[in-house]
C-alpha positions as CSV (number, residue, x, y, z in Angstrom):
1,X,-82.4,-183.7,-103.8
2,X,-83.4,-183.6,-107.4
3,X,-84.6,-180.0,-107.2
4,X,-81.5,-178.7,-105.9
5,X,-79.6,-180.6,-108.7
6,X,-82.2,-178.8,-111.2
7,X,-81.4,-175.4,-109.1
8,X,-77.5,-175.9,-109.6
9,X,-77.4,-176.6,-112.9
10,X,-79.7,-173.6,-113.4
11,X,-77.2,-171.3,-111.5
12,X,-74.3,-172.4,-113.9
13,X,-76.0,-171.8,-117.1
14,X,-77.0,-168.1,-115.7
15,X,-73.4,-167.4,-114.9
16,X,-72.4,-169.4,-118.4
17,X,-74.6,-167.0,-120.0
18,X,-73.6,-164.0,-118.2
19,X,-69.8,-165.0,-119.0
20,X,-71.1,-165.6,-122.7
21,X,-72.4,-162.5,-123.4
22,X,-69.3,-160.5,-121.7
23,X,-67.0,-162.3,-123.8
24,X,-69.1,-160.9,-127.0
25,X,-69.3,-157.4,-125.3
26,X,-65.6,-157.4,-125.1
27,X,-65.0,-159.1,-129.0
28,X,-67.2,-156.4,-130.5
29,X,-65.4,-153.5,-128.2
30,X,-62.2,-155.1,-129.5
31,X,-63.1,-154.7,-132.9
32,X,-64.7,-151.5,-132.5
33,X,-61.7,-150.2,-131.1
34,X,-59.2,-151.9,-134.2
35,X,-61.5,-150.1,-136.9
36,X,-62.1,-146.6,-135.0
37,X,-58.0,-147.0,-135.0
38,X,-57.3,-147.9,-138.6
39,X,-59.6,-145.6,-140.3
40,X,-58.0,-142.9,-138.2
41,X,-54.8,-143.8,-139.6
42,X,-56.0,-144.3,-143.1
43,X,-57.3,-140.5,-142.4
44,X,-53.9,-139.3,-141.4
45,X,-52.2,-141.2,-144.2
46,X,-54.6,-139.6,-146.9
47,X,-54.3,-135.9,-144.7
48,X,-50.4,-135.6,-145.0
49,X,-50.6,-137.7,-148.8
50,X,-52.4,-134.4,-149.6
51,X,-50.1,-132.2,-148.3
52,X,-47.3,-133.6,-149.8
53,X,-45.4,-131.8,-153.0
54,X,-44.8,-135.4,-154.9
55,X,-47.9,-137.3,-154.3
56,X,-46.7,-139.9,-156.4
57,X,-43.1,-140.2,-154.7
58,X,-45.4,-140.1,-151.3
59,X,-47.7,-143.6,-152.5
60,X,-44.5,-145.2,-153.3
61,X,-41.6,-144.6,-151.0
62,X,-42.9,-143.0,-147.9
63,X,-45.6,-145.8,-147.7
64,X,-42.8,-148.6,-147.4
65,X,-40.8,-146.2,-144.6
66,X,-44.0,-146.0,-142.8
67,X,-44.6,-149.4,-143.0
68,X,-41.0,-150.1,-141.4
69,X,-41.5,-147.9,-138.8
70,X,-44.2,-148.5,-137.5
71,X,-43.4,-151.9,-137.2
72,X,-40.6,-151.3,-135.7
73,X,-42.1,-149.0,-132.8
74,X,-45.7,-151.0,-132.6
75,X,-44.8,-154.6,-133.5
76,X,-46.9,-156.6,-135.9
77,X,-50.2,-155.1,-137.8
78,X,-48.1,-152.7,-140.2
79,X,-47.5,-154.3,-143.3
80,X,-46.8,-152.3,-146.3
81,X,-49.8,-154.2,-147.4
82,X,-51.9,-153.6,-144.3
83,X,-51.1,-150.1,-144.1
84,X,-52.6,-149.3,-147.5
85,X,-55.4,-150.9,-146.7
86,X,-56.1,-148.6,-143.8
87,X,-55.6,-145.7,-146.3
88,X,-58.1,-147.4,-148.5
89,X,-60.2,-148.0,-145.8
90,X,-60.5,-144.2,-144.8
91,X,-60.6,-143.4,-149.1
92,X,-63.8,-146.3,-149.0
93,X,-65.7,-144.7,-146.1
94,X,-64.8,-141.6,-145.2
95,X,-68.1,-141.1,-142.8
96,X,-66.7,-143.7,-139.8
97,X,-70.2,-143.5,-138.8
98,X,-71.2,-146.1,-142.0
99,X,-69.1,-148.9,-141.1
100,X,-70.8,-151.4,-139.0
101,X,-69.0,-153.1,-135.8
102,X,-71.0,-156.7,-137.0
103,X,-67.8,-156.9,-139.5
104,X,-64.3,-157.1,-138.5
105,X,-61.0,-155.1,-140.0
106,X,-60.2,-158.7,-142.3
107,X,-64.2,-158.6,-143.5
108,X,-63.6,-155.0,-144.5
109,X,-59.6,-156.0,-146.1
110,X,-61.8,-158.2,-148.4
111,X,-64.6,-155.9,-149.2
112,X,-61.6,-153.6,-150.3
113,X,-61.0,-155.9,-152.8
114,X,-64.4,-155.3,-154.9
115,X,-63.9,-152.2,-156.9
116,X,-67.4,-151.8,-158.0
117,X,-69.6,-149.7,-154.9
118,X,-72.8,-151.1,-155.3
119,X,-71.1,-154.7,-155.4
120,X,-69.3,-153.5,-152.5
121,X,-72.3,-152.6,-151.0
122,X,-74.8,-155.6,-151.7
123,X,-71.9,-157.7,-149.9
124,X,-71.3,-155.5,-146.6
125,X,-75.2,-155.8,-146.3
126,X,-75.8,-159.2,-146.7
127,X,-72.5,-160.0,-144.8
128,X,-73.4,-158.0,-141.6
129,X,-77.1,-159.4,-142.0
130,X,-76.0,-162.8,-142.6
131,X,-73.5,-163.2,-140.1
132,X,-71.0,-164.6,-142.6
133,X,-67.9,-165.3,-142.0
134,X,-64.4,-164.4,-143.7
135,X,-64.7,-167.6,-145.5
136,X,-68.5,-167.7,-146.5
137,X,-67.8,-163.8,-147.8
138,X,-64.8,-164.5,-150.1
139,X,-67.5,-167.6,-151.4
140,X,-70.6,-165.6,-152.2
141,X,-68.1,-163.0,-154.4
142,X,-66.4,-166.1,-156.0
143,X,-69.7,-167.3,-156.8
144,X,-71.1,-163.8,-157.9
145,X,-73.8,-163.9,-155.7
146,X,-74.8,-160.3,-156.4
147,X,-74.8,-160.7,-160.1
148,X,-77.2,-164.4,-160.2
149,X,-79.7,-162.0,-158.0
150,X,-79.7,-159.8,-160.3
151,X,-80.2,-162.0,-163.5
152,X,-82.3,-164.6,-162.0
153,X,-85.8,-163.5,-163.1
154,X,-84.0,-161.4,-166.1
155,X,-85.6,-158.1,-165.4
156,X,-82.2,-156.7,-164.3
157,X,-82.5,-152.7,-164.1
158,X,-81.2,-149.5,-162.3
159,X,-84.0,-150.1,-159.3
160,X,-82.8,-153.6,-158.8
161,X,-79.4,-152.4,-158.7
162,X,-80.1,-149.7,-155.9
163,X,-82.1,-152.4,-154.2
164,X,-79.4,-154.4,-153.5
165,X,-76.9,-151.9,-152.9
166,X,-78.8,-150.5,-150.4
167,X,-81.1,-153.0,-149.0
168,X,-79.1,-156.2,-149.8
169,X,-81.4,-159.6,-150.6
170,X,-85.0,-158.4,-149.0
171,X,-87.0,-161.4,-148.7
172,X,-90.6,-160.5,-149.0
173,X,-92.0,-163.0,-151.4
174,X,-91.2,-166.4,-152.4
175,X,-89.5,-165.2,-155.4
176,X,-86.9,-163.0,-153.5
177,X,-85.1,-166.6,-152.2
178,X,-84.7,-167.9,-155.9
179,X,-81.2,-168.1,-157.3
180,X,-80.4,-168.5,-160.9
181,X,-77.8,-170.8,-160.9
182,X,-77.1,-172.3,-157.8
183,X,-73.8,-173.1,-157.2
184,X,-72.1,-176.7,-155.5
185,X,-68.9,-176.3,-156.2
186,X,-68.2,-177.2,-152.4
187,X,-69.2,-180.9,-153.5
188,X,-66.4,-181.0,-155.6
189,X,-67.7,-183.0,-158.2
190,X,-66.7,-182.8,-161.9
191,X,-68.6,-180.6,-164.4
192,X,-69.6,-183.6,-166.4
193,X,-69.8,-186.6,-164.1
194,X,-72.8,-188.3,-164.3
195,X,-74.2,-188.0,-160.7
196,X,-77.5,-190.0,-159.2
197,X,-80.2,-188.0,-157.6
198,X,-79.6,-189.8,-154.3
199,X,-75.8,-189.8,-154.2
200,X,-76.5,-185.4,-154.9
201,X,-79.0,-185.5,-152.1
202,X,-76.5,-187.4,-150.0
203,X,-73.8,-185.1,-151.2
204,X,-75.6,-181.8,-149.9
205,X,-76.5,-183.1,-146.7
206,X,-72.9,-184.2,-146.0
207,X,-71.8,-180.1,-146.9
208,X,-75.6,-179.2,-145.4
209,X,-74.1,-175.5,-143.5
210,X,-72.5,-174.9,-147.1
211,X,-75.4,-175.8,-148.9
212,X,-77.6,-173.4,-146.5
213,X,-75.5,-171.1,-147.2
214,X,-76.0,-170.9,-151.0
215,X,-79.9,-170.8,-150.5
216,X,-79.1,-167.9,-148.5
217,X,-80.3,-166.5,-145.4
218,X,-83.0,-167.6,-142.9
219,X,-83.2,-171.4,-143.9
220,X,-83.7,-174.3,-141.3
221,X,-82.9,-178.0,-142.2
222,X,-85.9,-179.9,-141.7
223,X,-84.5,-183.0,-143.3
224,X,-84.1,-185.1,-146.3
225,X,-86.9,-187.9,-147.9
226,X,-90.2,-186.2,-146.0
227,X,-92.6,-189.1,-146.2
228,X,-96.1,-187.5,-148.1
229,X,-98.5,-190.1,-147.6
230,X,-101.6,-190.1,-150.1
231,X,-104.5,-192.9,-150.4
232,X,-102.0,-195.3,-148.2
233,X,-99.4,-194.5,-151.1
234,X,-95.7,-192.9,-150.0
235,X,-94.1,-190.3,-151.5
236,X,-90.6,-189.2,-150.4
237,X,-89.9,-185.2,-150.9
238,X,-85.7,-185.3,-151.3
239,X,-85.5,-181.9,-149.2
240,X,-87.5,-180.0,-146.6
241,X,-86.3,-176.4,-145.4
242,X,-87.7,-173.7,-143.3
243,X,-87.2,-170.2,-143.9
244,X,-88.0,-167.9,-140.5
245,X,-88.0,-164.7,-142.8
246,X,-90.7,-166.1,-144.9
247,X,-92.4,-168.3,-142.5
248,X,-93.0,-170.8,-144.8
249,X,-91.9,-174.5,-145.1
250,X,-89.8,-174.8,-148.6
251,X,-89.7,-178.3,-150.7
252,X,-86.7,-178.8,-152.8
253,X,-86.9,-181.5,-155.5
254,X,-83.3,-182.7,-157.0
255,X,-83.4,-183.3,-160.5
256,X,-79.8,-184.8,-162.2
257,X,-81.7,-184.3,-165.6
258,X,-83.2,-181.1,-167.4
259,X,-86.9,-179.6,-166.2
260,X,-89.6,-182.6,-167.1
261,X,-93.7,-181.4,-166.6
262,X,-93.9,-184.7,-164.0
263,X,-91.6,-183.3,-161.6
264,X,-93.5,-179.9,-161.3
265,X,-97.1,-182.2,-160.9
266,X,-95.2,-184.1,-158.4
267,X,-94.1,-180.8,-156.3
268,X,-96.9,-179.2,-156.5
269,X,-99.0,-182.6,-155.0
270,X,-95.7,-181.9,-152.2
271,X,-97.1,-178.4,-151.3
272,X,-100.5,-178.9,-151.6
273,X,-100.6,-181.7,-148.6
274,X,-97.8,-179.6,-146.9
275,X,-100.2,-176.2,-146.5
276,X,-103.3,-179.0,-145.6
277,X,-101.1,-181.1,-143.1
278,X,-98.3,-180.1,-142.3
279,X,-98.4,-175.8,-141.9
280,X,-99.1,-174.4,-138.3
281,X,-100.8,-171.6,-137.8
282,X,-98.8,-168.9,-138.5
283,X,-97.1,-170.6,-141.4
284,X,-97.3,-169.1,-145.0
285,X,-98.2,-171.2,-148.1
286,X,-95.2,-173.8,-148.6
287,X,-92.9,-173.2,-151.2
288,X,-91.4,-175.2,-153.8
289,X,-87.8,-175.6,-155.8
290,X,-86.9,-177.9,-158.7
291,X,-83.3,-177.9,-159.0
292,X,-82.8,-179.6,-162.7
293,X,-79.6,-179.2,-165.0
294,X,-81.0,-177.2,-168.1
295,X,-84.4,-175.7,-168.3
296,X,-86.2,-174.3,-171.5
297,X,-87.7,-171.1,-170.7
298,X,-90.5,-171.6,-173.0
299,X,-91.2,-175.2,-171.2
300,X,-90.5,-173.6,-167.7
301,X,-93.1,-171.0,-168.4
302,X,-95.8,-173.6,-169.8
303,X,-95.0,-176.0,-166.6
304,X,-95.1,-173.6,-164.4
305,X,-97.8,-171.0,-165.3
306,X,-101.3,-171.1,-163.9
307,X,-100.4,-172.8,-160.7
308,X,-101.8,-171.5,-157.4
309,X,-98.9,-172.7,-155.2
310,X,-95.5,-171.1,-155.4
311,X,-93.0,-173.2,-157.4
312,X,-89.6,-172.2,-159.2
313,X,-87.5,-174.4,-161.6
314,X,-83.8,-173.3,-161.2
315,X,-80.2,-174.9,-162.6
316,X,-77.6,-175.6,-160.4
317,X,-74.0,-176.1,-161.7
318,X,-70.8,-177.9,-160.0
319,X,-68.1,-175.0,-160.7
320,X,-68.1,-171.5,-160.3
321,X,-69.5,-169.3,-163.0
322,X,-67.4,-167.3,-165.2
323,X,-67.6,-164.1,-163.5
324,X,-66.7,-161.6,-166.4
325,X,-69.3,-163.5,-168.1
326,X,-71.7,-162.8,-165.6
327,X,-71.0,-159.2,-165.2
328,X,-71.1,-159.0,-168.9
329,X,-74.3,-159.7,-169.3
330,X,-75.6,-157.7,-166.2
331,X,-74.2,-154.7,-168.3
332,X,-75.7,-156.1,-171.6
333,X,-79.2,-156.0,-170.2
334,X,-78.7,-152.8,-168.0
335,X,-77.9,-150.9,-171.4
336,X,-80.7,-152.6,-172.9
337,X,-82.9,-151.4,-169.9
338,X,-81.6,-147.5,-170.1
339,X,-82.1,-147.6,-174.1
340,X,-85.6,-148.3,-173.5
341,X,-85.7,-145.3,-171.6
């Protein structure tokens, strides 16, 4: 009696699965279907735009008739907005054959929106890598993901830039998952409250898919307070991750204070019983984060250099950073870079 109960319930998740996986067939015809269409229409927009006389007088007025129309004929979908989208669409990629069906028409609406191609780029990369959603996309530009890659170990240059444009975020080594800030402004805590590392730990684990989100891809929540137990004594690691692309356990250390020596003795006592006890075959040496409020580059070097096991001391901040800002000084020390040349 019990096998056949083990037997049904195996028979429903087969067809479960099988439904599963037509329902995703069909989503991603769907949405092949909607973007095949609306860069087709972008095309013929741009075609006859071209062939018009008055190619200003055709942007303006004929874009609003056209919007009417086809609204009127085909129902919703053709807002004046929407339809020049679709001509920006066809203007953005004109090879069809370089859009990916892992993104959908409103992921593509909103990668419109960055002017800048290799930004544009880096974020249809990461996004169809990623999986992100609408929402998690319109984050990672808010939060100038691209530009923190590109600053966080300073040596920002024309091969980095290509690198992400192309590639996205390739993580290879321990350094490629280091971001310089990181940003919680999903925790919604003011800039200057004074916060306890608990009640932060507590905070992140609360917003834990958000907080995953903005270490970036491949991590696994292990959980929070990892007891390390040395000579009978306890220690208590605030935050254990997984990353599958790395293969390697990482051990996050929240600091509501600037970098202090201590902490990076303590972390690296963390990783050393990590690769002896915890690693499985398989696994990669552990690697470690300090995330502090201010660090001192010339401290951070002398805490950090010398060390055999991987550990990075990175800030974190409560509100986005000032984007300009940020792309100003991308552009500072990419002309700094080309003057060298």
């Amino acid at each position: 009696m019990a096998n056949d109960v083990v037997i049904y319930q195996e028979m429903i998740d087969e067809i479960k699965e099988i439904m599963r996986s037509a329902r995703n067939n069909v989503a991603r015809q769907v949405n092949n279907e909607i973007l095949t269409a609306y860069w087709n229409i972008g095309r013929v927009i741009v075609e006859h735009e071209q062939d018009s006389n008055d190619r200003a007088g055709y942007g303006k007025e004929t874009m609003r008739k056209l919007s009417k129309q086809l609204t009127k004929e085909l129902g919703k979908g053709f807002s004046l907005s929407n339809v020049y989208n679709m001509r920006q669409f066809y203007l953005d990629y004109p090879k069809f054959q370089s859009l990916t069906g892992k993104l959908t028409w409103t992921h593509y609406c909103e990668l419109m929106s960055i002017s800048d191609k290799d930004r544009r780029s880096f974020y249809e990369k990461e996004c169809a890598r990623s999986g992100w959603s609408v929402r998690e996309l319109k984050r990672q530009v808010s939060t100038s993901l691209y530009e923190r890659l590109l600053l966080t170990d300073g040596n920002v240059n024309k091969e980095k830039v290509y690198e992400l444009a192309t590639l996205g975020q390739e993580l290879a080594t321990p350094e490629d998952i280091v971001k310089d800030p990181y940003v919680f402004e999903f925790l919604g805590i003011p800039e200057n409250k004074s916060v306890h590392e608990s009640e932060l730990e507590k905070a992140l684990v609360r917003q834990i898919e958000d907080f995953m989100l903005e270490l970036g891809r491949g991590f696994m929540f292990v959980g929070t307070l990892q007891r390390v137990t040395l000579n009978n004594t306890h220690y208590y690691v605030d935050m254990v991750f997984y990353n599958k692309e790395l293969h390697a356990y990482v051990l996050i250390e929240l600091k509501t204070v600037k970098l202090l020596p201590e902490a990076v003795g303590q972390l690296n006592m963390y990783l050393n019983y990590y690769a002896g006890e915890v690693n499985e075959p398989g696994d990669n040496p552990p690697i470690g984060i300090i995330l502090c409020t201010d660090k001192d580059n010339v401290s951070a070097e002398y805490a950090l250099g010398g060390l055999s096991n991987n550990i990075f001391a990175s800030t974190y901040t409560y509100v986005i950073p000032d984007k300009e800002r940020l792309i100003a000084q991308v552009e500072v020390v990419l002309k700094q870079w080309d003057d060298k040349e």
